[in-house]
N, C-alpha and C positions, 0 to 999 in steps of 0.2 A: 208776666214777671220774668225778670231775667236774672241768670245768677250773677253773683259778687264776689262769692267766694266758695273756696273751695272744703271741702267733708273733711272731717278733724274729731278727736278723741279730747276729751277735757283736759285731761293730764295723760303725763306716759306709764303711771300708774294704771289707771282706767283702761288705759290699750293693753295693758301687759295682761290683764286678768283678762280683759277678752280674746286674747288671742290663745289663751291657757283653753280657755269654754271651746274658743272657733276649733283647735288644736284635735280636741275632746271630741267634737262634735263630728268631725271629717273622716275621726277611726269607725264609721258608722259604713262608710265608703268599704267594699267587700275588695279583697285581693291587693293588690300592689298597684303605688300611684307613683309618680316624679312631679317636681313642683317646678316652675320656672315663672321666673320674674323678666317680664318684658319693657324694655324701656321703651314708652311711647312720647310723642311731645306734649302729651297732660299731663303725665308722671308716669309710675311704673306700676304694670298691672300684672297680678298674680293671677298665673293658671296652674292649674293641676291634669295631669296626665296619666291615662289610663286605657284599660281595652285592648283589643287587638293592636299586632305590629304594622298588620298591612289591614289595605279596605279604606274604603272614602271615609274621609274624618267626619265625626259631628260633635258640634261647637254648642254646650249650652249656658245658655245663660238667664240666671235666675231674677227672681220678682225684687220690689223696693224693697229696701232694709234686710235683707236675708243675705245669702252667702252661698258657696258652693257644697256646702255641705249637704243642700236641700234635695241635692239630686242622688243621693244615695239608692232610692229607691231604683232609679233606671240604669245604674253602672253595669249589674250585669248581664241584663237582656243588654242595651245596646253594644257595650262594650263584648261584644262575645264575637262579632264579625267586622268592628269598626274602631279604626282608633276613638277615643273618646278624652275632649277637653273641655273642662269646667273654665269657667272668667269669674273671678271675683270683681266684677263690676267699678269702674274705677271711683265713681263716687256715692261708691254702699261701703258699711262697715267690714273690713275684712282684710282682707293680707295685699291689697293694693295700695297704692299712697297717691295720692293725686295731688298734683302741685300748680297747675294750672286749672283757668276756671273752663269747663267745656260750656259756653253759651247756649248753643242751640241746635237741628236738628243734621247740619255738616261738622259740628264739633265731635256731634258722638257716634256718626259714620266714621271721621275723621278717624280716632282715637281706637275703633273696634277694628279699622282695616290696618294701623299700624301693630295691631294685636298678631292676625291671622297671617301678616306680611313676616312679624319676627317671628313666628314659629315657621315659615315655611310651608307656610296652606296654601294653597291656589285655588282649590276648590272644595268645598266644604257645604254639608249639611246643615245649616244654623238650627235652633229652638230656641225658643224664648218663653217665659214663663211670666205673664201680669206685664209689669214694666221690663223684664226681658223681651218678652214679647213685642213690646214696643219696639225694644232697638231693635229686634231681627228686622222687622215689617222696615223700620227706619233706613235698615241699610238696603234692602233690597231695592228703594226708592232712592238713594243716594249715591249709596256705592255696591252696585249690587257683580262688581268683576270679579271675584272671589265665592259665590256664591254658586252653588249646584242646587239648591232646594231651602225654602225655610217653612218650619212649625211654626206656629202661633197657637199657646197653649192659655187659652180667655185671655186674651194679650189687651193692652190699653191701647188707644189711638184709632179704636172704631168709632165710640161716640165721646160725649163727654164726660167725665169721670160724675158722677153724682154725688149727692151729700151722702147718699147712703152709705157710699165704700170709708169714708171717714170715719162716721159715726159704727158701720161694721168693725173697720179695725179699734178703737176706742171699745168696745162691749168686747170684743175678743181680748184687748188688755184686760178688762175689768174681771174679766172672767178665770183669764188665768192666775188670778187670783185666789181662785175659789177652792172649798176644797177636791182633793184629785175624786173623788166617787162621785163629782157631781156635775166634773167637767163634761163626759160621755153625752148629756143630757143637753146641755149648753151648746157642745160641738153641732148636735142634731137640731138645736134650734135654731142656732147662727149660721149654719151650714159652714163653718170651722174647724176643718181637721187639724188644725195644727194645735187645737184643745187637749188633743189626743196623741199628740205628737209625741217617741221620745224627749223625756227630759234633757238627755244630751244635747236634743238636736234644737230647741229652742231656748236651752241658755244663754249661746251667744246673742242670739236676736233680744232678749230681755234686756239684757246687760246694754246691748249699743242705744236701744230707746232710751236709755237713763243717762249714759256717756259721751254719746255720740251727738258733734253736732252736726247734721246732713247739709249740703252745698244749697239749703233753699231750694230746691229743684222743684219748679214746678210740676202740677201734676200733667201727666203724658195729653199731649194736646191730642185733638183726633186729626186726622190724618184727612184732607181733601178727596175729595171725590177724584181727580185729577194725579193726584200722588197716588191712590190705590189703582186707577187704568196704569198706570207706568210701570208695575211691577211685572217682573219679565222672566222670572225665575217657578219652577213649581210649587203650588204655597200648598200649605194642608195648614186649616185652622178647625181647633177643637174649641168649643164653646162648651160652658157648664152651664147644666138649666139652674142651677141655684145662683149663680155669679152675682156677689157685691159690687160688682166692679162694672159691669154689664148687663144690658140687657139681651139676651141671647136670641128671645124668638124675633124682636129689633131689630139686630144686626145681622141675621144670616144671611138675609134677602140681601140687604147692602154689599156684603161681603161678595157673594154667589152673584150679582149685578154687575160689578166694577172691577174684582181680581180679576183677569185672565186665566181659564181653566181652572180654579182654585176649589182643591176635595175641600168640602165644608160639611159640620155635621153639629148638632149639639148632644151633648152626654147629659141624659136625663137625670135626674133626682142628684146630681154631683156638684159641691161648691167651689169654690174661685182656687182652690189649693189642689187642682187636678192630679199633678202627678204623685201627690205624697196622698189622697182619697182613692184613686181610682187606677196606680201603677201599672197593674196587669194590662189593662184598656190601652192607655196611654203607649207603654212598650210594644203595645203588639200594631196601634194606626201609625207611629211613626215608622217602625222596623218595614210595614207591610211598603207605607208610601213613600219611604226612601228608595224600596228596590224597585219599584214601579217606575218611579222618576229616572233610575239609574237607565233602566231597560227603555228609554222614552217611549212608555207607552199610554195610553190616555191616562191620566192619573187621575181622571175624573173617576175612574170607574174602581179606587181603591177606596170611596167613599163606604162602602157597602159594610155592615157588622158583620164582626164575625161569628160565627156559627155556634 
């Protein structure tokens, strides 16, 4: 499938109330942030700024349909030694605006290096979360001159997306639905923490499923055998053993075959919404495998749990 067009709000009404929810949702984010809108040749993409003043920057960027606000859990462990910049993704709902269609997978290297170029990154940490995760892995393959390391947190483009992650997120709508004393139960069967989530922080996502119409964006293709040898940068990929999205004991082998050097592990009994399920984990294998990478020393061997 290819797109046609480009992610749009019903009316400017419908945007304004989302942006009041997104607004709402980002005071979730601890300490003090700066916003900066960057013009790219897609359109113009909203980051947020945060963390340390000095220290290697890391760049995250969140799953389909979500927002920057998702990342509130990791501001601040990461942010405590590193600058830290959130991308509201240029075609998800959020403080971005995209005016051109990004087609394929040099569009959206294209469009994330015109990102990290207007903020004045040269070298950077990436993370990526579901379809964040995608684009990390995507640029590392594409344009990976800007890059010192990338996470992939159950990221898309290992295998093929399955019916089941559809059908997951579909019972995760239905569900939140339901009432909140019965959500807890549903979260633990879906393996869906976002069931569970601040109501702040999945208003805005509710809202844009009913508002928002998405760019058609195909679901994240997987990635060749061939595009994962070419990666060149030190990768650290966490896998959820519950992943909708993923098959995890699948793909380790895969993963651990064809990156180069790449720390791989899977987080047992943890579903496809890793960093808002398992934060502490999460903050403590990218904090450990950033400074590993920093210090170029095996980074294979920051695989290992911590104590």
């Amino acid at each position: 499938m290819t797109r046609t067009a480009v992610g749009h709000f019903v009316n400017e009404q419908a945007r304004e109330r989302f942006l009041q929810a997104y607004d709402d949702a980002m005071g979730l984010w601890p300490g003090a942030r700066d916003e900066h809108d960057i013009e790219t040749r897609f359109g113009t993409v909203h980051v947020h700024r945060s963390g340390a003043e000095r220290g290697e920057p890391i760049v995250l960027l969140h799953g389909h349909g979500a927002n920057s606000s998702n990342w509130y859990p990791q501001i601040e462990a990461l942010g405590e030694q590193h600058p830290l910049y959130a991308v509201d993704t240029i075609d998800d709902p959020g403080r971005s605006v995209q005016r051109v269609v990004v087609k394929d997978s040099q569009d959206n290297a294209a469009w994330l290096n015109d990102v990290l170029a207007g903020l004045g990154l040269d070298r950077v940490h990436l993370v990526g979360l579901s379809y964040g995760g995608w684009l990390t892995l995507n640029q590392a393959v594409y344009r990976p001159e800007r890059l010192a390391s990338i996470t992939l947190l159950d990221p898309g483009g290992l295998e093929k997306v399955p019916a089941r992650f559809l059908l997951g997120t579909i019972a995760g709508l239905f569900a939140m639905l339901a009432p909140r004393r019965m959500r807890p139960w549903f979260a633990r069967v879906l393996a869906n923490h976002a069931l569970i989530a601040p109501a702040r922080l999945m208003a805005p996502i509710m809202l844009s499923t009913r508002t928002f119409r998405p760019s058609h964006r195909p679901s994240a293709r997987p990635f060749t055998d061939d595009e994962l040898r070419s990666v060149n940068v030190p990768a650290l990929v966490l896998l959820a053993e519950r992943s909708v999205l993923l098959r995890a004991g699948k793909v380790l082998p895969r993963v651990r075959e064809l990156i180069p050097g790449v720390c791989a592990e899977i987080v047992p009994g943890i579903g496809h919404g890793l960093p808002l399920e398992a934060p502490d984990l999460v903050n403590s294998r990218v904090l450990r495998f950033i400074s590993c990478s920093a210090q170029s020393e095996a980074y294979s061997r920051c695989s290992s749990h911590d104590g």
